[in-house]
C-alpha positions in Angstrom: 95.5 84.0 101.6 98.9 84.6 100.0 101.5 81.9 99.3 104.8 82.5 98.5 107.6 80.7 97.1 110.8 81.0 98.4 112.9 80.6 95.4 116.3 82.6 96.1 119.2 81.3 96.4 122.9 81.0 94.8 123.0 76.7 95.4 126.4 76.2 95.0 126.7 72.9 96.6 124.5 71.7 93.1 127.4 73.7 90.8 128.0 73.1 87.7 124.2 72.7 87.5 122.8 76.2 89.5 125.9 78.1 88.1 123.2 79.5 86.0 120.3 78.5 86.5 118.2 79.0 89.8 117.3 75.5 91.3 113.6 75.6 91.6 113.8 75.7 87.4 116.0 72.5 87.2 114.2 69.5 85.8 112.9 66.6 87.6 111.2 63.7 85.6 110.8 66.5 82.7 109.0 69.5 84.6 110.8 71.8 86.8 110.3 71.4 90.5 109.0 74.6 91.1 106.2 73.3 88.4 105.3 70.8 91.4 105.2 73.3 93.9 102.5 75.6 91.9 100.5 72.8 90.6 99.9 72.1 94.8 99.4 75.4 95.5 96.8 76.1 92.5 94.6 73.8 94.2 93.9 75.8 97.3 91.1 77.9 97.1 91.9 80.2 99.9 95.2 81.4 97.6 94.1 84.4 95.7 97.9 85.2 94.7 101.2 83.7 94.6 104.3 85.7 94.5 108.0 83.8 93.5 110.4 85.3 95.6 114.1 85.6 93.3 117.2 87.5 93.3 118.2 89.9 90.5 120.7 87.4 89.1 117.8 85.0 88.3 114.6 86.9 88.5 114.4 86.8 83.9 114.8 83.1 84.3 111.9 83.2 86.8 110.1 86.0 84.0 111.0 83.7 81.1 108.9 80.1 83.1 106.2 82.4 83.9 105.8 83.4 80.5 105.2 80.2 78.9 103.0 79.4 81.5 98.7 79.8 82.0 98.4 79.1 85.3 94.7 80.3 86.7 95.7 82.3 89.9 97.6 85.7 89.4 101.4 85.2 89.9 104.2 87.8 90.5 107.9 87.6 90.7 109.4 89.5 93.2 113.4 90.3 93.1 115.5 91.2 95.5 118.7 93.2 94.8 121.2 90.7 95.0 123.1 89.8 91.9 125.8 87.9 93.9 126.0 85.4 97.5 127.9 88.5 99.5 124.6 90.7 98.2 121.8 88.8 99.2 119.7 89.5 101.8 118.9 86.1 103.2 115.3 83.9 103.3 114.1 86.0 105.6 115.2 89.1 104.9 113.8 89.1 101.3 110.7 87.6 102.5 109.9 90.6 104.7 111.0 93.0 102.1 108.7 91.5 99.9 105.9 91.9 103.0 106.9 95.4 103.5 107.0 96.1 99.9 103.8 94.5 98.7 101.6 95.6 101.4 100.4 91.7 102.4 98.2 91.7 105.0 96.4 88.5 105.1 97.2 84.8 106.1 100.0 83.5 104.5 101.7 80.0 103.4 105.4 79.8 102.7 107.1 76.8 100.6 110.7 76.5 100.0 111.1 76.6 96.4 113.9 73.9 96.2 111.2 71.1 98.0 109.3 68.0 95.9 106.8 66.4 98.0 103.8 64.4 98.0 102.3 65.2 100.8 98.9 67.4 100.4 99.2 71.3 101.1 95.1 71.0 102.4 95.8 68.7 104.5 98.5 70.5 106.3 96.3 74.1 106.6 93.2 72.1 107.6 95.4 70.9 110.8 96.4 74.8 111.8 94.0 76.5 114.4 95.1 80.0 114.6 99.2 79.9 115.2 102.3 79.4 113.2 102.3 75.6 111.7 105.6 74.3 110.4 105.3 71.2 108.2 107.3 68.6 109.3 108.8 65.3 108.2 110.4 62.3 110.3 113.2 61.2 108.8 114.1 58.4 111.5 117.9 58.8 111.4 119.4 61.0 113.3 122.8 60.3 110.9 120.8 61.3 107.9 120.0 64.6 109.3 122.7 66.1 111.5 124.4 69.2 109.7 121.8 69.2 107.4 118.4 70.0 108.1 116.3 72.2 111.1 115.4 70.3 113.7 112.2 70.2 115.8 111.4 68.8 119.5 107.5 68.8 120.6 105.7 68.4 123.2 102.6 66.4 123.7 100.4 69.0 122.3 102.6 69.6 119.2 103.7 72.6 120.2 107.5 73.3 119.0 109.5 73.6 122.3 112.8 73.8 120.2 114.1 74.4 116.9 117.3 73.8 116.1 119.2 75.0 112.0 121.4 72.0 111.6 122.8 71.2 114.0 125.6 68.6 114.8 123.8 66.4 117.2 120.1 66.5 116.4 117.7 65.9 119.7 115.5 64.3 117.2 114.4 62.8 114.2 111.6 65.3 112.9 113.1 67.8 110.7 111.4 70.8 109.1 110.2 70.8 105.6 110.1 74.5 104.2 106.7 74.5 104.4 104.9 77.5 107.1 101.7 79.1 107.5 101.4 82.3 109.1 98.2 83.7 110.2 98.0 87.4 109.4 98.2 88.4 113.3 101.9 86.6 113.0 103.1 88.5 109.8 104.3 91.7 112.1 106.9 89.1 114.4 109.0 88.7 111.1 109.4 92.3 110.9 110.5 92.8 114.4 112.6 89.8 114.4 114.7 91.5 111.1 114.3 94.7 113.4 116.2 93.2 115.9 118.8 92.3 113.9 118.2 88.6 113.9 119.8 86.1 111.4 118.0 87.1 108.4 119.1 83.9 106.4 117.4 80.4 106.9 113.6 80.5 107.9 114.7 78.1 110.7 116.7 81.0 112.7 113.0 83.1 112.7 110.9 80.0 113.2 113.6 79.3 116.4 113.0 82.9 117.6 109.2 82.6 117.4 108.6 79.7 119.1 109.9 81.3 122.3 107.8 84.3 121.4 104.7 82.9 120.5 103.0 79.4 120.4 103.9 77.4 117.0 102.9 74.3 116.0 104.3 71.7 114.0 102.2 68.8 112.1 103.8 66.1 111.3 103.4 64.0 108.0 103.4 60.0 108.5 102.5 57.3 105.9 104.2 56.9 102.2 104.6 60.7 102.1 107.9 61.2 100.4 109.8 64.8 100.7 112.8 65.7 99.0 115.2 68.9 99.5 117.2 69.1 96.7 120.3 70.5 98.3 123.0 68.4 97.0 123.6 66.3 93.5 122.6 63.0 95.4 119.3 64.2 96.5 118.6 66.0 93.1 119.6 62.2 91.2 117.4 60.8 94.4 114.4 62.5 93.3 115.2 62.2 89.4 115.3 58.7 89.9 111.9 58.0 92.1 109.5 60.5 90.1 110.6 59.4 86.7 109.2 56.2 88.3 106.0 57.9 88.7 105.7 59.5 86.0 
């Protein structure tokens, strides 16, 4: 299995603070988040390589953290072109370049490199059983979420009938957490869905497409699991403040 980190990305809703500096390398509680992300994904066995996915404008920050690290699976970063916002070529689009370009052809697990959770990476593969899983969180207010996050409906066997990239009214309250697996027999749909000149930005436009194309699942996580994108100042302060708790 391959895991990669989607860690593109111009953030400039977290200005001054990702002027120049990529967001998965900003500090929470003393470690950089994407330092959370690996230390989960070091744990799975399956994962015989991890690849960072960047932009050109960031990708010597990315080679600069990887340096001073000793982490025990191989990691690569992978750059797209883009230096600026009008270059890039989207979540999706870079993440089937990198595809194309590297040759993967194996299951693989996708995390949104601006995410801190708790909740166990295991436990969300264990609960996958051949399709597309998208990891998913209930945030239980509707208020909270509308405009801001991709939206899921199920049905009774967890199947995702609906995704919807934040949207103004959301149908419900469980939202997507940038976390995917994709079984290798899944990995050819992205490229036909940049083929088709879908919406190569958000993961939520592909995983919208491929739920009327294929089955996908989403598993939802309940309990004291806590989640945290850190797309604005208040969420990044939010999550400053609860794992320097921890910690």
């Amino acid at each position: 299995m391959k895991a990669i980190v989607l860690a593109g990305g111009f953030a400039k809703r977290l200005w001054p603070l990702t002027k120049n500096q990529p967001k998965p390398l900003l500090p929470v509680a003393g470690k950089p988040i994407i330092d959370y992300i690996i230390e989960k994904l070091l744990s799975i066995e399956e994962i015989d390589r991890i690849y960072i996915s960047s932009n050109r404008k960031f990708e010597q920050h990315f080679v600069y953290w990887l340096s001073t690290k000793n982490f025990s699976k191989e990691i690569e970063i992978f750059a797209e072109p883009a230096t600026s916002e009008s270059e890039k070529l989207g979540a999706v689009g870079a993440l089937g370049k990198l595809i194309k370009e590297k040759g993967i052809d194996d299951d693989v697990l996708i995390v949104a490199g601006d995410n801190i959770f708790d909740f166990e990476v295991n436990h969300f593969l264990s609960n996958h059983n051949g399709v597309p899983l998208v990891a998913l969180y209930d945030m239980q207010n509707k208020d909270m979420i509308k405009n801001k996050y991709g939206v899921v409906v199920l049905d009774e066997n967890n199947t995702i009938q609906s995704f919807y990239e934040k949207p103004e009214d959301p149908p419900t309250t469980l939202i997507s957490t940038g976390c995917y697996f994709f079984p290798k027999k899944s990995i050819s749909m992205i490229h036909e869905y940049l083929k088709r000149n879908n919406n190569p930005d958000a993961p939520g436009f592909f995983i919208s497409w491929l739920s009327q194309q294929t089955r996908v699942q989403g598993f939802v996580f309940n309990g004291d699991v806590r989640w945290f994108d850190i797309g604005s100042i208040e969420s990044y302060e939010e999550a400053q403040k609860i794992y320097s708790q921890k910690s």
